[in-house]
N, C-alpha and C positions, 0 to 999 in steps of 0.2 A: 626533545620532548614535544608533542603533538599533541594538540589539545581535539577532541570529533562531539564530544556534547551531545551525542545522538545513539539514538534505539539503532540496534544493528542485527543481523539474522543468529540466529543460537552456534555460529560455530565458529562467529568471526575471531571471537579470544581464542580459541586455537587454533588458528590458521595464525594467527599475531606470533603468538608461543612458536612455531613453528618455523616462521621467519625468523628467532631470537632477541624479539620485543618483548617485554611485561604489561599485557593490557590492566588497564586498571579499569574495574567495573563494579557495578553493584546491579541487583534483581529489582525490580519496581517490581511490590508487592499491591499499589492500590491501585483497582482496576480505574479509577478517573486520570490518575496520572498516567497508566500506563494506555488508553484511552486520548488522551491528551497528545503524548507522545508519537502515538501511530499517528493521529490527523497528523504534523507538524512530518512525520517521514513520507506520508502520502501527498505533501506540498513538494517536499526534494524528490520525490520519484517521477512527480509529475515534469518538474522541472529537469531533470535527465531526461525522461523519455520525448520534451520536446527538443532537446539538444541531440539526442542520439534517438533516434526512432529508430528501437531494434527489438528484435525478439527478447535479448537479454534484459530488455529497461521496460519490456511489457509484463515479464513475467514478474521482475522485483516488485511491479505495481500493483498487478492482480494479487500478489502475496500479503501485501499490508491491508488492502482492500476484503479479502477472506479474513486477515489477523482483524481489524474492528466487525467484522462478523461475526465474528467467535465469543467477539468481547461484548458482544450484543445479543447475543442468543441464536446466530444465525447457522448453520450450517452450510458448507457450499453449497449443498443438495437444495437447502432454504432458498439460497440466494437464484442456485439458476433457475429451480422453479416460477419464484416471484419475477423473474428477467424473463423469463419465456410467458409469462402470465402478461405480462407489461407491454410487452413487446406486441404480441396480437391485440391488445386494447387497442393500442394508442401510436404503432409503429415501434421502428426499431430509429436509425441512423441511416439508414443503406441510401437512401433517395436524396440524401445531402441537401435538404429544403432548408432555407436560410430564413425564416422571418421579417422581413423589416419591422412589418407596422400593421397596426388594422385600422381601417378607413369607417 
């Protein structure tokens, strides 16, 4: 028996079933816990993706990142807008400036 304590993607209990495991699960019904939960999966994705930098460990990240969007009222569509709107404010990432300090 293996214990995982953790939010997982909708197909993983059948992929378990499949291998001839019996997952044991239950549905989180209230959106703070389930809320809750996604921060606490978006802490472990962040941590794989800096263990494994791959496409595969960017995509499980953007995924819980849209899931608390959803849970927020956002739409992808919301989100890349407001990212593209953000991004011509105030920059993006691309020029890798580091901050120390202001003098």
């Amino acid at each position: 028996m293996k214990h995982f304590n953790k939010l997982v993607r909708d197909r993983i209990p059948e992929i378990i079933r499949a291998d001839g495991k019996n997952p044991v699960t239950h549905i989180i019904t209230e959106d703070q816990e389930y809320l809750e939960k996604l921060y606490e999966k978006d802490i472990e994705e962040s941590e794989e993706l800096r263990q494994n930098p791959s496409l595969e460990e960017l995509v499980d990240k953007l995924e819980v990142l849209l899931a608390i969007g959803k849970v927020l009222g956002f739409s992808p569509e919301d989100i890349e807008q407001a990212r593209l709107k953000k991004a011509d404010e105030r920059g993006a990432f691309n020029k890798r400036i580091f901050l120390e300090r202001t003098d």
